[in-house]
C-alpha positions in Angstrom: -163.6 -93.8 93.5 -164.6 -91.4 96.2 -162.8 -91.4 99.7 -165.2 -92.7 101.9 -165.1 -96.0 99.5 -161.4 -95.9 99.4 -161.3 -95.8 103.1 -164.1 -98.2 103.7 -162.7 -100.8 101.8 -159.2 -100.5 103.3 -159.9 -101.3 106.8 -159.8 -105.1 106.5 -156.1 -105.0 105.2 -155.2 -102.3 107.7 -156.4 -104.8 110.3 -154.7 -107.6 109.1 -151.2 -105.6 108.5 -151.6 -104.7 112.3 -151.8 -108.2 113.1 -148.9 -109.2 111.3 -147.2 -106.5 112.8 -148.1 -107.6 116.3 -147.0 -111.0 115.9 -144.0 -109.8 114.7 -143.6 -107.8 118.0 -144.4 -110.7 119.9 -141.7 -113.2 118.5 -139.4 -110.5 119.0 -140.5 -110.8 123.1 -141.5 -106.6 122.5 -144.8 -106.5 122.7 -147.1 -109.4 124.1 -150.7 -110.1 122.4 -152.3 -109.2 126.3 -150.8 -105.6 126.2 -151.7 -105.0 122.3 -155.7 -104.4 122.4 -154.9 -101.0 122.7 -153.6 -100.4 119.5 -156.9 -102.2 118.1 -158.9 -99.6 119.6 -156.2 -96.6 118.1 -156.5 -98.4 114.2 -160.7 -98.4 114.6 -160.8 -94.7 115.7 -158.2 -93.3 113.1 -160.1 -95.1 110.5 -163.6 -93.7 112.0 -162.2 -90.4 111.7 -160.8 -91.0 108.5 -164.0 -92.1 107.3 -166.0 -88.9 108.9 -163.6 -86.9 107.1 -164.0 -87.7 103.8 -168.2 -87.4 104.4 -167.7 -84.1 105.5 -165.6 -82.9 102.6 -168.7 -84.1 100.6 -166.8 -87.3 99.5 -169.6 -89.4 101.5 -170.8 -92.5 100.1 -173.4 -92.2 97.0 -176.0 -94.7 95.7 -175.9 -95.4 92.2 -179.6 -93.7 91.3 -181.1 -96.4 88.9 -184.1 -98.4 89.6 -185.4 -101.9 89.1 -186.9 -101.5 86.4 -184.5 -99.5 84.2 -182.7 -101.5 81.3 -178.9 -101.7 81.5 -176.6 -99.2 80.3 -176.3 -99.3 76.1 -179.3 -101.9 76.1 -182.5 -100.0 74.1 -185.9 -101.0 75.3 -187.7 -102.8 73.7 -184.6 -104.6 72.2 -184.4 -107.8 74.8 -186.4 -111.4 74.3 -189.7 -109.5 76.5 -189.8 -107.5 73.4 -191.2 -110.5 71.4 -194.3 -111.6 73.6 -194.1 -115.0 71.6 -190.7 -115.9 73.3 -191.7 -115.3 76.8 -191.7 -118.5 79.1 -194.4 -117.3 81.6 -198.1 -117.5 80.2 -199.4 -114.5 79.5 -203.7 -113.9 80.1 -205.5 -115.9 77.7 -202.6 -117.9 76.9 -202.9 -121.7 76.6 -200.8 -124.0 79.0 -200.9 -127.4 76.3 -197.2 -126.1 74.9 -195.7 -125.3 78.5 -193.7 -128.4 80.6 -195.2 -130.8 82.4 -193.9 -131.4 86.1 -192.9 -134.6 88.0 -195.5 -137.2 88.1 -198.0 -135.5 85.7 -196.7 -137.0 82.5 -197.1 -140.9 84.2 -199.9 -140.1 86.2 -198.5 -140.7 89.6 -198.3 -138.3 92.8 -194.7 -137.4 93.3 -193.0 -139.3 96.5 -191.6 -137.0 99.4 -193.0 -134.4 100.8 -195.8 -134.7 103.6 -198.2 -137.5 103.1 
Protein backbone atom coordinates (compact mmCIF):
# COMPACT_ATOMS: atom_id res chain seq x y z
CA UNK A 1 0.00 0.00 0.00
CA UNK A 2 1.56 3.30 -0.96
CA UNK A 3 1.70 6.31 1.52
CA UNK A 4 -0.67 8.59 0.30
CA UNK A 5 -3.35 5.57 0.75
CA UNK A 6 -2.04 4.81 4.09
CA UNK A 7 -2.42 8.34 5.09
CA UNK A 8 -5.66 8.93 3.43
CA UNK A 9 -7.30 6.31 4.96
CA UNK A 10 -5.99 7.17 8.52
CA UNK A 11 -7.52 10.53 9.00
CA UNK A 12 -11.00 9.42 10.10
CA UNK A 13 -9.43 7.51 13.15
CA UNK A 14 -6.95 10.30 13.79
CA UNK A 15 -10.00 12.48 14.09
CA UNK A 16 -11.87 10.37 16.21
CA UNK A 17 -8.73 9.62 18.71
CA UNK A 18 -8.62 13.47 19.00
CA UNK A 19 -11.99 13.57 20.06
CA UNK A 20 -11.73 11.14 22.60
CA UNK A 21 -8.83 12.79 23.67
CA UNK A 22 -10.69 16.12 24.06
CA UNK A 23 -13.41 14.83 26.01
CA UNK A 24 -11.09 13.36 28.15
CA UNK A 25 -9.54 16.79 28.66
CA UNK A 26 -12.75 18.17 29.31
CA UNK A 27 -14.00 15.79 32.18
CA UNK A 28 -10.76 16.49 33.58
CA UNK A 29 -11.96 20.56 33.71
CA UNK A 30 -8.30 21.01 31.41
CA UNK A 31 -9.40 21.89 28.32
CA UNK A 32 -13.03 23.01 27.43
CA UNK A 33 -14.63 21.91 23.95
CA UNK A 34 -14.94 26.17 23.18
CA UNK A 35 -11.03 26.48 23.43
CA UNK A 36 -10.25 23.08 21.43
CA UNK A 37 -11.05 24.09 17.59
CA UNK A 38 -7.73 24.90 17.36
CA UNK A 39 -6.23 21.67 17.54
CA UNK A 40 -8.86 20.56 14.73
CA UNK A 41 -7.32 22.91 12.54
CA UNK A 42 -3.44 21.61 13.70
CA UNK A 43 -4.67 17.60 12.99
CA UNK A 44 -6.16 18.73 9.29
CA UNK A 45 -2.89 20.56 8.28
CA UNK A 46 -0.34 17.88 9.68
CA UNK A 47 -2.30 15.39 7.78
CA UNK A 48 -2.37 17.77 4.50
CA UNK A 49 1.23 17.87 4.75
CA UNK A 50 1.53 14.44 5.38
CA UNK A 51 -0.38 13.63 2.54
CA UNK A 52 1.69 16.23 0.10
CA UNK A 53 4.61 14.52 1.29
CA UNK A 54 4.12 11.22 0.39
CA UNK A 55 2.90 12.65 -3.48
CA UNK A 56 6.02 14.28 -3.74
CA UNK A 57 8.22 11.34 -2.86
CA UNK A 58 6.34 9.83 -5.89
CA UNK A 59 4.18 7.70 -3.47
CA UNK A 60 0.95 9.67 -4.84
CA UNK A 61 -2.16 7.95 -5.37
CA UNK A 62 -2.36 5.49 -8.64
CA UNK A 63 -5.39 4.22 -10.56
CA UNK A 64 -5.46 0.77 -11.14
CA UNK A 65 -5.05 0.89 -15.33
CA UNK A 66 -7.71 -1.71 -16.45
CA UNK A 67 -10.75 -0.87 -18.41
CA UNK A 68 -14.37 -1.82 -18.69
CA UNK A 69 -14.11 -4.05 -20.86
CA UNK A 70 -11.19 -6.22 -19.80
CA UNK A 71 -12.02 -9.76 -18.24
CA UNK A 72 -10.92 -10.34 -14.61
CA UNK A 73 -7.65 -11.41 -13.53
CA UNK A 74 -7.07 -15.46 -14.31
CA UNK A 75 -10.50 -15.48 -16.34
CA UNK A 76 -9.62 -16.41 -20.27
CA UNK A 77 -11.89 -14.76 -22.84
CA UNK A 78 -13.89 -16.39 -24.35
CA UNK A 79 -14.31 -18.76 -21.35
CA UNK A 80 -17.59 -16.98 -19.55
CA UNK A 81 -21.55 -17.88 -20.35
CA UNK A 82 -21.21 -14.71 -23.44
CA UNK A 83 -18.89 -17.29 -24.90
CA UNK A 84 -21.92 -19.51 -25.79
CA UNK A 85 -24.32 -17.12 -27.79
CA UNK A 86 -27.22 -19.71 -27.07
CA UNK A 87 -27.06 -18.91 -23.23
CA UNK A 88 -27.33 -15.23 -23.50
CA UNK A 89 -30.63 -13.71 -21.97
CA UNK A 90 -30.77 -10.63 -24.13
CA UNK A 91 -32.03 -11.21 -27.85
CA UNK A 92 -29.56 -11.03 -30.17
CA UNK A 93 -30.59 -9.60 -34.16
CA UNK A 94 -32.74 -11.95 -35.81
CA UNK A 95 -33.48 -13.72 -32.69
CA UNK A 96 -37.11 -14.68 -31.91
CA UNK A 97 -38.76 -13.27 -28.68
CA UNK A 98 -41.63 -16.52 -28.40
CA UNK A 99 -38.98 -18.26 -25.76
CA UNK A 100 -38.20 -14.92 -23.75
CA UNK A 101 -40.68 -13.96 -20.41
CA UNK A 102 -43.69 -12.52 -20.60
CA UNK A 103 -44.30 -9.32 -18.35
CA UNK A 104 -47.20 -8.29 -16.02
CA UNK A 105 -50.52 -8.26 -17.53
CA UNK A 106 -49.49 -9.79 -21.02
CA UNK A 107 -49.96 -13.34 -20.10
CA UNK A 108 -53.93 -12.49 -18.91
CA UNK A 109 -54.50 -9.84 -21.21
CA UNK A 110 -55.00 -7.03 -18.91
CA UNK A 111 -53.14 -3.49 -18.65
CA UNK A 112 -51.13 -3.49 -15.51
CA UNK A 113 -52.77 -1.10 -12.57
CA UNK A 114 -50.47 1.85 -11.27
CA UNK A 115 -48.77 4.00 -12.97
CA UNK A 116 -50.37 7.14 -14.78
CA UNK A 117 -53.72 6.62 -16.28
Amino acid sequence: MNHYVMIHRLRGPAFLLLVGVLALLNQADILSWGKSWPFFLILAGVLALAERAAVATGGGYQQQRSYPGQPYAGQTPGAGPASNPGSSLVPTLGSSLENAPQTYGQESGKEPRGGQS
